[in-house]
C-alpha positions as CSV (number, residue, x, y, z in Angstrom):
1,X,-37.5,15.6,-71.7
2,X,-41.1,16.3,-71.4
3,X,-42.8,19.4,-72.9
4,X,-45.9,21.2,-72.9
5,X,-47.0,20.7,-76.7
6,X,-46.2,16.8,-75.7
7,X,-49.5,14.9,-76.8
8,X,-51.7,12.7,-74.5
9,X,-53.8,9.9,-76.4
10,X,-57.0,9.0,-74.0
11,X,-57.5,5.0,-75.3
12,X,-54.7,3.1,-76.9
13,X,-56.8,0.2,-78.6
14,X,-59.1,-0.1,-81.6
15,X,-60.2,3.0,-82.6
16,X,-57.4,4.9,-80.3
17,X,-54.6,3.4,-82.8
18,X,-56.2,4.8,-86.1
19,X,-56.3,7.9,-83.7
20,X,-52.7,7.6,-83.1
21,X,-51.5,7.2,-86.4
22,X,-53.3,9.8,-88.2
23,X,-51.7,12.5,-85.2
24,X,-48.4,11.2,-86.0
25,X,-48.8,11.4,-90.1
26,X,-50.3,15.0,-89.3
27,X,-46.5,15.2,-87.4
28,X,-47.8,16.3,-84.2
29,X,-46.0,15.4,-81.0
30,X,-47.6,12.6,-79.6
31,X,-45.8,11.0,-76.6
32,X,-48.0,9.6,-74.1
33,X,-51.1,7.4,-73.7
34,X,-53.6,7.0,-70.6
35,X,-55.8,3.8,-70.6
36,X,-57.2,1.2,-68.1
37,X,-53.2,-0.7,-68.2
38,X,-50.3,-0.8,-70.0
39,X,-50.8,-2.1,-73.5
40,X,-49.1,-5.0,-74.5
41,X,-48.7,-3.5,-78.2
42,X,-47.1,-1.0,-78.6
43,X,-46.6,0.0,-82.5
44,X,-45.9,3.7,-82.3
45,X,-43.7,3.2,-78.6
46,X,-45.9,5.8,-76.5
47,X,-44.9,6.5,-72.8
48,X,-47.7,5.1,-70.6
49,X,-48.7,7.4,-67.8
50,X,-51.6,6.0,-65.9
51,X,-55.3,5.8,-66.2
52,X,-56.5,8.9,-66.7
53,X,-59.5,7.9,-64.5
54,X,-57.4,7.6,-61.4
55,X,-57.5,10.5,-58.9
56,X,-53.6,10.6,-58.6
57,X,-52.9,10.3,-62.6
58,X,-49.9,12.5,-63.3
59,X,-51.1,13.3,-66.7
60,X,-53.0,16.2,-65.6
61,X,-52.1,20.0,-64.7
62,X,-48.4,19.6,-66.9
63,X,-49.7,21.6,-69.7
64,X,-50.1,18.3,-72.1
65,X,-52.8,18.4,-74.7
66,X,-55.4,15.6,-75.1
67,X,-56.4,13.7,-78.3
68,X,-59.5,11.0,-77.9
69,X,-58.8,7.5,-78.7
70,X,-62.0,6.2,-77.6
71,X,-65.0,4.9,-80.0
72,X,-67.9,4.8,-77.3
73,X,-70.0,7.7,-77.8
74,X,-71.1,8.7,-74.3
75,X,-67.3,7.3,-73.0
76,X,-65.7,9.5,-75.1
77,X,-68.0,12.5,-74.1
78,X,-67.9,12.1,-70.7
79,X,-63.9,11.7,-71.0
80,X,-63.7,15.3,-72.8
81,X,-66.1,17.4,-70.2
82,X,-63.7,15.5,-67.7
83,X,-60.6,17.0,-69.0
84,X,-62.2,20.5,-70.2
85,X,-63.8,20.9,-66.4
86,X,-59.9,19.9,-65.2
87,X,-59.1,23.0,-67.4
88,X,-57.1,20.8,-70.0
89,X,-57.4,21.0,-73.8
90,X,-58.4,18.5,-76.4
91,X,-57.1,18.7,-79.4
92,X,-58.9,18.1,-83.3
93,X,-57.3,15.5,-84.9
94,X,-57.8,16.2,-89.0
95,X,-55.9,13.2,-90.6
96,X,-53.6,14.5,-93.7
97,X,-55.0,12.7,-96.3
98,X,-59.2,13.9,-95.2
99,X,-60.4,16.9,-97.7
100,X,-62.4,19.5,-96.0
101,X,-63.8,22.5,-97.0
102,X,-62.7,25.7,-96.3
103,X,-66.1,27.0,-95.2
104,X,-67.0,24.3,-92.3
105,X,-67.3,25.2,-88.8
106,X,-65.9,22.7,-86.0
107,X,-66.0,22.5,-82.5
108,X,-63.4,20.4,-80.6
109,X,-62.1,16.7,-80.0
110,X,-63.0,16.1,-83.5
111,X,-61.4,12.9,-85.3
112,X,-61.4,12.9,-88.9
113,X,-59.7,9.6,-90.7
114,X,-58.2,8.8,-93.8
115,X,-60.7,9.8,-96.9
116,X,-63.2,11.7,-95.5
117,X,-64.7,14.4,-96.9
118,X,-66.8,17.2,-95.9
119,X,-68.1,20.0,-98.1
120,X,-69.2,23.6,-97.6
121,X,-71.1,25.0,-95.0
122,X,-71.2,21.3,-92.8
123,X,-71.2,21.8,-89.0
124,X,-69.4,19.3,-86.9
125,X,-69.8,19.3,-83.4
126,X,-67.1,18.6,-80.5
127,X,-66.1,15.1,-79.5
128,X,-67.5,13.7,-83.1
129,X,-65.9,10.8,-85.0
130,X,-66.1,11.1,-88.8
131,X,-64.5,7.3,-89.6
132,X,-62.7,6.7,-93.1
133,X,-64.3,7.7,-96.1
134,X,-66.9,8.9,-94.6
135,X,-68.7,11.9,-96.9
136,X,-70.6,14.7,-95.5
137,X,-72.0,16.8,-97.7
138,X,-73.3,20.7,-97.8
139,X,-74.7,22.3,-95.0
140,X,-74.9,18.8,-93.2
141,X,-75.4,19.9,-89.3
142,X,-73.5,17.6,-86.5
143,X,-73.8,17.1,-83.0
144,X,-71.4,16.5,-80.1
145,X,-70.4,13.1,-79.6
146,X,-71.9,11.2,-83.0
147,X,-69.6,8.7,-84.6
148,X,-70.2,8.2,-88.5
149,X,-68.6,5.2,-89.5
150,X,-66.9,4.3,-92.3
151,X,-68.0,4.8,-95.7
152,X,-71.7,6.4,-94.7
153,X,-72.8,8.9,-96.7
154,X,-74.8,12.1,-95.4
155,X,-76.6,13.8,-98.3
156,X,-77.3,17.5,-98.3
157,X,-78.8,19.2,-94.8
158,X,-78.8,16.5,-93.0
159,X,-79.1,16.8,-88.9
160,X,-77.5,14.2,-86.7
161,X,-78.3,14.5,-83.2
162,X,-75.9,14.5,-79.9
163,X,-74.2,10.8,-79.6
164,X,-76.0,9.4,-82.5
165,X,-74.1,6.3,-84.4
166,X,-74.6,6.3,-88.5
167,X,-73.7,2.3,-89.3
168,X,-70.7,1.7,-92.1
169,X,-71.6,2.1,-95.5
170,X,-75.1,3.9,-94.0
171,X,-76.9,6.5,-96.4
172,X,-79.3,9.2,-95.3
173,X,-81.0,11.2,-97.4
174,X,-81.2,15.0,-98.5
175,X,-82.6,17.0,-95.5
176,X,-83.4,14.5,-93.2
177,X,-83.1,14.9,-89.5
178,X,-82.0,12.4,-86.7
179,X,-82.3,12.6,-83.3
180,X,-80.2,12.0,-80.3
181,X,-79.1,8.4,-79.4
182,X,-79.5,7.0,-82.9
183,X,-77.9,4.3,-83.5
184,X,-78.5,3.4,-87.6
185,X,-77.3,0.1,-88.5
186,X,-74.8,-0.8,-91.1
187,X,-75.9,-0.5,-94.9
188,X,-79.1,0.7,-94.0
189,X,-80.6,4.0,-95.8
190,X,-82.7,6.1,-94.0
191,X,-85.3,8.5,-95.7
192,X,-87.4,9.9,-93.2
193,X,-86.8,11.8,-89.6
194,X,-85.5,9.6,-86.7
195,X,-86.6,10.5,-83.2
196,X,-84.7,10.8,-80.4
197,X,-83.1,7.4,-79.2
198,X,-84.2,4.6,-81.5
199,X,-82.4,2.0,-83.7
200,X,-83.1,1.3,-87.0
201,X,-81.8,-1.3,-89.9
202,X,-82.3,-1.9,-93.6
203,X,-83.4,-0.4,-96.7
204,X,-85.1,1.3,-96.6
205,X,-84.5,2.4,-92.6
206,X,-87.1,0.4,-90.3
207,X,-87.0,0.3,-85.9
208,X,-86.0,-2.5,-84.8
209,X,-86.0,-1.9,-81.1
């Protein structure tokens, strides 16, 4: 029997299973799952309901509430102003074992994994992806739609701009701003401002296109 706190998971693959898990160790009720077809696994035995995409997908209008599976910046994005123009609601996703502080602010269709943490005063904007063990530090300011990977490190008053990617294991230093459309490249560490839409690599940070 179906009910309106059930729990949709948009993208069952990849980055939408770490997605699924953490929501079911933070025992909320996920149920469902919209993606392009069936999935073939299956580990935590969600009801498939369509592709959320199509114009007759019966996920929409019950009253569900949406969780984000998907890794893809400007995918995932475009997916949640989709479902908030449909009038639907996206849920954060804050896994158990993640310590936050008390005094962050957060917008929504946030994902936070295993081992992260975030200290006072950060602001995290809606859609974002904070991967495992990922550490953002004071006063640390967010966009919508960035993904930090695992295990980068954001030093003190650091900006990340809208859909921006910070690489695995990535360091930026204290106070330094990026743009929008970043893409930083794994290991790299950046010490100086990144303008809007480039990609950089290495240590320290160079462009590399």
């Amino acid at each position: 029997m179906s009910d309106k706190n059930d729990i949709v998971l948009v993208g069952y693959s990849g980055h939408g299973l770490v997605v699924a898990e953490a929501a079911i160790e933070a025992k909320l009720r996920l149920v469902y799952y919209s993606d392009f077809k069936k999935s073939a696994f299956n580990p935590f035995e969600l009801n498939y309901i369509g592709f959320d995409g199509d114009a007759d997908f019966i996920g929409f209008n019950k009253g569900y509430q949406f969780i984000l599976g998907i890794g893809d910046n400007k995918i995932r994005e475009s997916i949640a102003l989709k479902l908030l123009a449909r009038g639907e609601t996206v849920l954060n996703i804050f896994h158990p074992d993640s310590s936050l502080s008390k005094n962050i602010l957060v917008g929504s269709g946030i994902f936070i994994s295993r081992n992260v943490s975030v200290n006072s005063y950060a602001t995290i904007g809606d859609y974002t992806i904070l991967n495992t063990g990922a550490v953002i530090e004071h006063e640390c300011k967010i966009g919508n739609a960035v993904h930090i990977a695992p295990g980068a490190i954001l030093a003190g008053n650091v900006e990340v701009g809208d859909r921006s990617f910070i690489g695995a294991n990535a360091v930026v230093k204290q106070g330094v701003k990026i743009g929008k459309d970043v893409i930083v490249g794994a290991g790299s560490v950046v010490i100086k401002d990144i303008l809007d839409g480039k990609t950089l690599a290495g240590n320290p940070a160079k462009q590399i296109k």
